[in-house]
N, CA, C and O of each residue as an XYZ file, in Angstrom:
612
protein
N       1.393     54.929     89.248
C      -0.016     54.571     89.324
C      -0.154     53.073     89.105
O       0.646     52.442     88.414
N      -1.414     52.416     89.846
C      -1.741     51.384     89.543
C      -1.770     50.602     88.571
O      -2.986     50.457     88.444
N      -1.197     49.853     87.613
C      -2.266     49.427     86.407
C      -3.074     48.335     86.558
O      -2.877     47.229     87.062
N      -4.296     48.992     85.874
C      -5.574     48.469     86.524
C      -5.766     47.501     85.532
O      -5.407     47.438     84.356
N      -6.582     46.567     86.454
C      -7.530     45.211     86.053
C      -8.748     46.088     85.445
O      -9.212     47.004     86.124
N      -9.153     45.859     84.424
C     -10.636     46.189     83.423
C     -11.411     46.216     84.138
O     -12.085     47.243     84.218
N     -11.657     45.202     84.917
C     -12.992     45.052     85.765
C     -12.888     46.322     86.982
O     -13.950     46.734     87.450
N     -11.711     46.854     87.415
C     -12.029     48.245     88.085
C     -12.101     49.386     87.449
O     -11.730     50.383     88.067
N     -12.601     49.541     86.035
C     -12.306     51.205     85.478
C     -13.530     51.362     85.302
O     -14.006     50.312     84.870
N     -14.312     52.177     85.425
C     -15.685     52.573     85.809
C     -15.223     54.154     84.715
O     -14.335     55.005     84.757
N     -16.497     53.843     83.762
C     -16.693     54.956     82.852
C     -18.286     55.649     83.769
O     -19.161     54.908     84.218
N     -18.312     57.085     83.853
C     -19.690     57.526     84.221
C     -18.885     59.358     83.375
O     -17.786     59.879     83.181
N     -20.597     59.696     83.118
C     -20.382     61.016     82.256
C     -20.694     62.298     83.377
O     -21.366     62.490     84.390
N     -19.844     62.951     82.583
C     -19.441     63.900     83.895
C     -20.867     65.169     83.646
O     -21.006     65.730     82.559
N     -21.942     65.484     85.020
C     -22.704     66.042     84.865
C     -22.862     67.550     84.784
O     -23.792     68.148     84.244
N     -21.772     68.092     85.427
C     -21.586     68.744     85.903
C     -19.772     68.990     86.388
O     -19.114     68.118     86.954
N     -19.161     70.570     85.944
C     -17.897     70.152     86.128
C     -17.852     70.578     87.464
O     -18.681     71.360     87.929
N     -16.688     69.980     88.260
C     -16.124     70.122     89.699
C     -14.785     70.471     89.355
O     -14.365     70.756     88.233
N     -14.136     70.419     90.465
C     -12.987     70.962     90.805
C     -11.872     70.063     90.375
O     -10.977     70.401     89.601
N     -12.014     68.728     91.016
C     -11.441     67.530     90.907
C     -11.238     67.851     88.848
O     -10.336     68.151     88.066
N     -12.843     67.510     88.803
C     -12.567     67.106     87.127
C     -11.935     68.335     86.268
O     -11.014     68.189     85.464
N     -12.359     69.151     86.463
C     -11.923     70.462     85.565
C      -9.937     69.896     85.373
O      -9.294     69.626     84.360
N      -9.472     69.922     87.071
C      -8.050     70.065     86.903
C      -7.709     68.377     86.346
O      -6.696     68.271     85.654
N      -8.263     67.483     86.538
C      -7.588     66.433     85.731
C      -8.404     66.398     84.327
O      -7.710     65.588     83.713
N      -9.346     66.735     83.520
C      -9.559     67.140     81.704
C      -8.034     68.134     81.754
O      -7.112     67.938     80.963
N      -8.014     68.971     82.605
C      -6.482     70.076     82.116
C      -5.208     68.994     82.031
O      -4.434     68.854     81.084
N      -5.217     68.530     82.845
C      -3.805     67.395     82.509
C      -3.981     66.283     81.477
O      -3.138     65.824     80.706
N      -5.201     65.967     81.627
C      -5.649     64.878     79.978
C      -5.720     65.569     78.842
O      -5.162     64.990     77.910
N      -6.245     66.686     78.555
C      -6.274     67.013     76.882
C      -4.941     66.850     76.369
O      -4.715     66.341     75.271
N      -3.941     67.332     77.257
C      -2.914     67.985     76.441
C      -2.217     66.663     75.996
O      -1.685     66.710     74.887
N      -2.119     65.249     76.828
C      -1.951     64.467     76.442
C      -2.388     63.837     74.792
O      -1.834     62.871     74.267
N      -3.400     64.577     74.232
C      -4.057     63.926     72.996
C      -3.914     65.178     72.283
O      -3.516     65.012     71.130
N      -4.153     66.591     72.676
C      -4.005     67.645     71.691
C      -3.164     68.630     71.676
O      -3.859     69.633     71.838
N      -1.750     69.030     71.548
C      -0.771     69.853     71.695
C      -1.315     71.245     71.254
O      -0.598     72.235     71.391
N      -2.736     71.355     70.658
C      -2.875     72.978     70.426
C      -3.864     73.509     71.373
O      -4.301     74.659     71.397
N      -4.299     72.089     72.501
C      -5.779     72.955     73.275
C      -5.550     73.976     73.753
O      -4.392     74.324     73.980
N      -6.544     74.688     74.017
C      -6.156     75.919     74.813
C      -6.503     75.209     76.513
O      -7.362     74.335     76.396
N      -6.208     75.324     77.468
C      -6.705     75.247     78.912
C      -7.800     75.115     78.994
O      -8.630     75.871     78.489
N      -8.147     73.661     79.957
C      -9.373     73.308     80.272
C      -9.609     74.434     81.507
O      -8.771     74.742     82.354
N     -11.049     74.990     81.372
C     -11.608     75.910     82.658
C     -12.978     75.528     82.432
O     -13.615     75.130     81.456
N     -13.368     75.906     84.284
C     -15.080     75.432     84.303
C     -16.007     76.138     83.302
O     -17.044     75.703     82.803
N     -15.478     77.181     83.141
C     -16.362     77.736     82.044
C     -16.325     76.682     80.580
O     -17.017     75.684     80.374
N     -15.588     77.112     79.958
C     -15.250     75.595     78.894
C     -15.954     74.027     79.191
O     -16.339     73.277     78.294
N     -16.007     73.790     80.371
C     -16.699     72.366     80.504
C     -18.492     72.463     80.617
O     -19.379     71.634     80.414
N     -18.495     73.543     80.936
C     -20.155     74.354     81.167
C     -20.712     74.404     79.740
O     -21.779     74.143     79.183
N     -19.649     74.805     79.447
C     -20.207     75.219     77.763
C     -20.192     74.309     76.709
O     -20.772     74.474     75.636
N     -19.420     73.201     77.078
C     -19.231     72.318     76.488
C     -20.811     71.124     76.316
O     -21.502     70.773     75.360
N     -20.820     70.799     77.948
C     -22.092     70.234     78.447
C     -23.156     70.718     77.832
O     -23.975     69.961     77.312
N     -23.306     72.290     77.806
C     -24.675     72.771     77.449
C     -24.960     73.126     75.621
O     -26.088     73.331     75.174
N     -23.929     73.133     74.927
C     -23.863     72.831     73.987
C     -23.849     71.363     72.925
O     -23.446     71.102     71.791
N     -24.640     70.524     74.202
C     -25.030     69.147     73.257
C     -23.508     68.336     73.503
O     -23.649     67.347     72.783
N     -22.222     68.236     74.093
C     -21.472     67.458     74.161
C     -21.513     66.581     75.232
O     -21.534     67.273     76.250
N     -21.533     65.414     75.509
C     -21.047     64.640     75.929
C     -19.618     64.328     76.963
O     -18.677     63.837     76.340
N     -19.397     64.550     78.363
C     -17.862     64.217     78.219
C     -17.733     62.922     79.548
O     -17.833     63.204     80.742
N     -17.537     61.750     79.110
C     -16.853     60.763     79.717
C     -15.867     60.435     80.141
O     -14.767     60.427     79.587
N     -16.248     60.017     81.537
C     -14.146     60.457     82.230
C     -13.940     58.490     82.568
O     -14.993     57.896     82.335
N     -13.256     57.946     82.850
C     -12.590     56.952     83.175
C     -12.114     56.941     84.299
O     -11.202     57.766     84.237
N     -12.155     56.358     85.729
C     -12.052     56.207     86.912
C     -11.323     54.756     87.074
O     -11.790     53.704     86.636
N      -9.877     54.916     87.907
C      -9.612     54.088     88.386
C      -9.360     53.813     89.948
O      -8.191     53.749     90.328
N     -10.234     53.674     90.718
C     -10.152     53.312     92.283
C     -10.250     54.750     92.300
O      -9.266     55.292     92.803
N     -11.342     55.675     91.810
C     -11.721     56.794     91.815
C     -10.924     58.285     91.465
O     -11.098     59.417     91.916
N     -10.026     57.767     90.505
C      -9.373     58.862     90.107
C      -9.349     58.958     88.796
O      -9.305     57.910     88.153
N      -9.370     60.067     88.197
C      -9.937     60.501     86.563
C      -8.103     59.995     85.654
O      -7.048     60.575     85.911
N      -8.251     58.842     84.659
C      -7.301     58.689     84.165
C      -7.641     58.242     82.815
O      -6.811     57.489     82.306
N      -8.964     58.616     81.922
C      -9.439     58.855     80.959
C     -10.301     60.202     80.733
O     -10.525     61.021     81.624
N     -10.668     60.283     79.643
C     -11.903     60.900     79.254
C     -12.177     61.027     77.576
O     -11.327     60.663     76.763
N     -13.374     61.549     77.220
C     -13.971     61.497     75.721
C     -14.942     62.432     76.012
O     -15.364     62.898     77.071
N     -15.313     62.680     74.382
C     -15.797     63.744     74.284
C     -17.311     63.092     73.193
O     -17.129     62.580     72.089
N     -18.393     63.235     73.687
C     -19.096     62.645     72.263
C     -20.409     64.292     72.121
O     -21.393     64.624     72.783
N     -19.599     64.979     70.760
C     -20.688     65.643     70.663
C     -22.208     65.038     70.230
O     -22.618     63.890     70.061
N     -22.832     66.347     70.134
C     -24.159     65.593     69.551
C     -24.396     66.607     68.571
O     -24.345     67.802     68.860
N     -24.697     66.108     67.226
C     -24.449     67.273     66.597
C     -26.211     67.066     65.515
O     -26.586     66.027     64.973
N     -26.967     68.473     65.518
C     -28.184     67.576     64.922
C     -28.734     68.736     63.504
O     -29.246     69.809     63.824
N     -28.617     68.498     62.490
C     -28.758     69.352     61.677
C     -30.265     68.235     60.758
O     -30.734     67.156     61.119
N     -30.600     69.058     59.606
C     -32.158     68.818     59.621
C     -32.328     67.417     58.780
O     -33.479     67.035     58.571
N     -31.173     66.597     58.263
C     -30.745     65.362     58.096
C     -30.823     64.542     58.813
O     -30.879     63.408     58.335
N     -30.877     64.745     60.699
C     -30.869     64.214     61.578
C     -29.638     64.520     62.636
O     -28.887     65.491     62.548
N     -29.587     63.620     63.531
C     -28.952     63.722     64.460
C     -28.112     62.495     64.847
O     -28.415     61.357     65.207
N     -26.642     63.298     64.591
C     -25.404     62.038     64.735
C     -24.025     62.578     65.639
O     -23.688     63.748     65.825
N     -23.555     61.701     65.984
C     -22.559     61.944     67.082
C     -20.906     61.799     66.313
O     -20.539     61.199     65.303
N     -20.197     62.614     67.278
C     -18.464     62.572     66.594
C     -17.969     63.016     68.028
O     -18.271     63.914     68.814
N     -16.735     61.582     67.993
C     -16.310     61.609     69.015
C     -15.180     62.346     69.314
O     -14.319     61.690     68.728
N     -14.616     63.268     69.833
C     -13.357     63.793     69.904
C     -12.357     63.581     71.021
O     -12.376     62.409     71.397
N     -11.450     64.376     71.703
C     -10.226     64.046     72.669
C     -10.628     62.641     73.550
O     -11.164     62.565     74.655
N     -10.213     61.670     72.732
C     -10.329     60.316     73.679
C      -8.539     60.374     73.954
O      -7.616     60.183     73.163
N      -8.538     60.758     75.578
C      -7.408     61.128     76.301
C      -7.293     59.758     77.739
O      -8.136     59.486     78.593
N      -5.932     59.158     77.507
C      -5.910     58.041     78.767
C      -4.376     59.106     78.871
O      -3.608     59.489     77.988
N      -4.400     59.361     80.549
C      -3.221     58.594     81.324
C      -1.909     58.056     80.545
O      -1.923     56.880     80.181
N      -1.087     58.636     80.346
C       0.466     57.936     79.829
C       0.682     56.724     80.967
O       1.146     55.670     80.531
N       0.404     56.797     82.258
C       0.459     55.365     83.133
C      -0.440     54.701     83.254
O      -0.191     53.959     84.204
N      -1.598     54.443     82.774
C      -2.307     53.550     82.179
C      -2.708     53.135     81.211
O      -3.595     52.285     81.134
N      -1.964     53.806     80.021
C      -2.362     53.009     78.404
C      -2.016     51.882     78.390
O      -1.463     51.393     79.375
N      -2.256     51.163     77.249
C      -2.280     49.646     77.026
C      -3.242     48.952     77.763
O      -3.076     47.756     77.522
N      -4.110     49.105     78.496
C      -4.837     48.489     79.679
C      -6.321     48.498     79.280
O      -7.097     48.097     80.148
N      -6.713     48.797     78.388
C      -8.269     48.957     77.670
C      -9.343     49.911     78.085
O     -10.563     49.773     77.994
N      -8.617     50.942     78.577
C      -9.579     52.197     79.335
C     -10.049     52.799     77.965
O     -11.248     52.748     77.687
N      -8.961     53.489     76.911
C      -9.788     53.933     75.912
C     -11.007     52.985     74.887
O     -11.907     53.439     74.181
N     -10.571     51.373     75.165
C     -11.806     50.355     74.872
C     -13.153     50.937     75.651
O     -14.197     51.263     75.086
N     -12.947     50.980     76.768
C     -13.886     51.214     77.663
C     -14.729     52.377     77.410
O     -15.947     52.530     77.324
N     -13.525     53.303     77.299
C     -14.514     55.017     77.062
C     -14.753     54.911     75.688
O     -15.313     55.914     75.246
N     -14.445     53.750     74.585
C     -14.732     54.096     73.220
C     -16.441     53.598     73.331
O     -17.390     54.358     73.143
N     -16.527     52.284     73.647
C     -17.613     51.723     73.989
C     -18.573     52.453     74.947
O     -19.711     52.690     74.542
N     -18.237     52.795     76.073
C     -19.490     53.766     76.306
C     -19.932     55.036     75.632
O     -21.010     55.610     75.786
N     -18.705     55.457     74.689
C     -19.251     56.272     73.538
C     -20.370     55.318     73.314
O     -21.143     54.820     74.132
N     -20.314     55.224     72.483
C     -21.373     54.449     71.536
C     -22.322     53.698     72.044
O     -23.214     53.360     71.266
N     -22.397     53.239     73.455
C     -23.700     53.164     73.778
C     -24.673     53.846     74.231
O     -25.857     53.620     74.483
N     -23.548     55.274     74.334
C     -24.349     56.579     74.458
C     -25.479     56.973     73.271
O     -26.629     57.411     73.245
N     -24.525     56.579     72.375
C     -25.001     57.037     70.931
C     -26.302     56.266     70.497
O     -27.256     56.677     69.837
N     -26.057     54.965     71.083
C     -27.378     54.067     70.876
C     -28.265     54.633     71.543
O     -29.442     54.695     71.187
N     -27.927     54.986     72.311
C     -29.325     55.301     73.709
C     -30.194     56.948     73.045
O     -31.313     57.400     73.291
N     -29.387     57.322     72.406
C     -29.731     58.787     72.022
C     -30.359     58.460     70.777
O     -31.179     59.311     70.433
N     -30.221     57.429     69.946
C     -31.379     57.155     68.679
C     -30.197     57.989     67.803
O     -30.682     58.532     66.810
N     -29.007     58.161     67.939
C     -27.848     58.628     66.553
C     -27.904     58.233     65.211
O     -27.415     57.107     65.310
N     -28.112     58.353     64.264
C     -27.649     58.278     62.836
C     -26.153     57.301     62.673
O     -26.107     56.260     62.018
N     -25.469     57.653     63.112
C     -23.493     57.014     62.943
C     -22.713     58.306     64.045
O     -23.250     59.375     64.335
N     -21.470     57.883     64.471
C     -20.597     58.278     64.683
C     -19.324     58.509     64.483
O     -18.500     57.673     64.852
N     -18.935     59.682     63.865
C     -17.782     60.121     63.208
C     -16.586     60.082     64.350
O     -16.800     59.885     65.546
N     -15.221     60.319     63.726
C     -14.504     60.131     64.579
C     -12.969     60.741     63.439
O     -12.461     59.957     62.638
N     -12.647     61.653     63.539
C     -11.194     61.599     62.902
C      -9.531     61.098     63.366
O      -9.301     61.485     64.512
N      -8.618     60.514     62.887
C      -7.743     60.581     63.497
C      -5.994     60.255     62.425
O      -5.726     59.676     61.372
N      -5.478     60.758     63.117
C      -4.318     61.012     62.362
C      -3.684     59.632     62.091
O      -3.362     58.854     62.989
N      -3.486     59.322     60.345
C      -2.481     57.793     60.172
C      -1.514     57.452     61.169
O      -1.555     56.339     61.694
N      -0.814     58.135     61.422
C      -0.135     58.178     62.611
C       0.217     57.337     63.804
O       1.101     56.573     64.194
N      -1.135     57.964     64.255
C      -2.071     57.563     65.477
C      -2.508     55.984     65.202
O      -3.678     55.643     65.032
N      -1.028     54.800     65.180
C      -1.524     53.744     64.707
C      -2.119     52.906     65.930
O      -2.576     51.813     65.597
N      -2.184     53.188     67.124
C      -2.762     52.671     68.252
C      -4.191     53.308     68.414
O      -4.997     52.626     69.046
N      -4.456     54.069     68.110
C      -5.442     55.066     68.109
C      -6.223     54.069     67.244
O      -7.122     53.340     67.661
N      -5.750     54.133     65.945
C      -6.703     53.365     64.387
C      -6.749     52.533     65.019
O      -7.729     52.414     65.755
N      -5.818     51.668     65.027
C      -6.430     49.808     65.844
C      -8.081     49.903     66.705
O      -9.215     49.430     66.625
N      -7.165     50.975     67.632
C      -8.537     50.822     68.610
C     -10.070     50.935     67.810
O     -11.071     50.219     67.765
N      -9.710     52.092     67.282
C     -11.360     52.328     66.308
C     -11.760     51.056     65.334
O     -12.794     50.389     65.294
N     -10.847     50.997     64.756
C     -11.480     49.582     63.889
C     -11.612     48.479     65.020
O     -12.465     47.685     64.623
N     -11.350     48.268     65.695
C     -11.489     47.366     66.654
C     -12.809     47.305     67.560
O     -13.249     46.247     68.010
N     -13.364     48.503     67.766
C     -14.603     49.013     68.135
C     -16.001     49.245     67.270
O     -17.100     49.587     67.707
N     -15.668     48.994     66.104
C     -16.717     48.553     64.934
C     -16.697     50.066     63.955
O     -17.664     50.296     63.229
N     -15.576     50.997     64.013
C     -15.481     52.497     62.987
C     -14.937     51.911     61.828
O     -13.923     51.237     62.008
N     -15.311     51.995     60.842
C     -14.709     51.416     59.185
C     -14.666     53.172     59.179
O     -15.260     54.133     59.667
N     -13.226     52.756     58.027
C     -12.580     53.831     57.687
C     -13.136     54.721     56.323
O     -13.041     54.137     55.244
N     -13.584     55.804     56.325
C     -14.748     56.204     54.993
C     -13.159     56.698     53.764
O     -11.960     56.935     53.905
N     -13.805     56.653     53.041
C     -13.211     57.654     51.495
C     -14.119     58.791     51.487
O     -15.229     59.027     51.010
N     -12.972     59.615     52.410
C     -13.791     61.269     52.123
C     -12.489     61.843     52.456
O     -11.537     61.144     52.804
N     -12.450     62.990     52.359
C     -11.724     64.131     52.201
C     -12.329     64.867     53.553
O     -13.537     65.051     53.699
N     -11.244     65.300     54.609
C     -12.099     66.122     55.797
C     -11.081     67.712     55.382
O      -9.916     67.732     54.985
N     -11.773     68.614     55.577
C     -11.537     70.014     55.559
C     -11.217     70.451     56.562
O     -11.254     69.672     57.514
N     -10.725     71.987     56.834
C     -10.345     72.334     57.951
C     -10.566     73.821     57.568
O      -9.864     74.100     56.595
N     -11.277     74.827     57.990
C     -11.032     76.170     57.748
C     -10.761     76.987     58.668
O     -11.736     77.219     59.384
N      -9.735     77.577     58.973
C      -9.025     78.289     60.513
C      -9.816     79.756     60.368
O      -9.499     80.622     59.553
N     -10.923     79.854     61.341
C     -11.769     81.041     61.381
C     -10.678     82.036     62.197
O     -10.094     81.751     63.243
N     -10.554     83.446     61.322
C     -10.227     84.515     62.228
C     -10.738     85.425     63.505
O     -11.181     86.441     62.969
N     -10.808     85.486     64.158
C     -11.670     86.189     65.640
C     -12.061     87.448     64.929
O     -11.231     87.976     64.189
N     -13.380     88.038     65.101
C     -13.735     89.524     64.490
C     -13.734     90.066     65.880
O     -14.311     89.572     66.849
N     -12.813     91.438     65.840
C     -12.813     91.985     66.986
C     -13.996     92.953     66.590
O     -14.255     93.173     65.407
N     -14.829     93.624     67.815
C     -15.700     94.097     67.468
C     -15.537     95.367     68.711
O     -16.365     96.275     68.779
């Protein structure tokens, strides 16, 4: 693949899933999350209509990003958390996840948000750069995790 000049990566939020996008989110998650289950149109339907957000990254019109910005609004207000910010293994380093981090968040402006959360693994030291680099300061909190069992019914 190309690696692209900044000035050609065109972030736009996906309205509606297609064919095209469904099968390239299936080849991007797995890049960022080794436990997803399979992207399907149903999943992107549900995703959309459940208040998320999902931004894909286009280079000379082919999907080689994407992000996820829920919207999450409980009676405190209403604030956003960004999840699978997924580039392309042949286009990292090139500022696409700059790109999709930033139109996060001017999403978030445009929607009147509270803050935007964002977790990510120490690890993930390219990942951290990017966020602090994009204006996320790192909080002192403790995040939880509780693995719900399926009730068969």
């Amino acid at each position: 693949m190309d690696q692209p000049d900044k000035d050609r990566i065109r972030i736009e939020e996906l309205e509606a899933p297609s064919a095209e996008a469904v099968q390239d989110l299936r080849r991007l998650l797995p890049q960022v999350s080794s436990s997803a289950d399979p992207v399907t149109e149903e999943k992107v339907r549900a995703a959309l209509a459940g208040g998320s957000h999902i931004l894909l990254a286009r280079l000379d019109g082919q999907i080689i990003g994407m992000t996820v910005l829920a919207v999450v609004t409980t009676l405190a207000g209403s604030f956003g958390v960004v999840e699978e910010v997924a580039v392309d293994e042949a286009v990292r380093g090139h500022h696409v996840s700059t790109a999709l981090m930033r139109s996060a968040l001017e999403l978030a402006s445009r929607f009147g948000l509270r803050h935007v959360d964002l977790t990510s693994r120490p690890s993930r030291e390219v990942a951290n750069h990017l966020y602090r680099s994009v204006g996320f300061v790192q909080r002192d909190t403790n995040c939880y995790r509780y693995e719900c069992v399926p009730v068969v019914r």
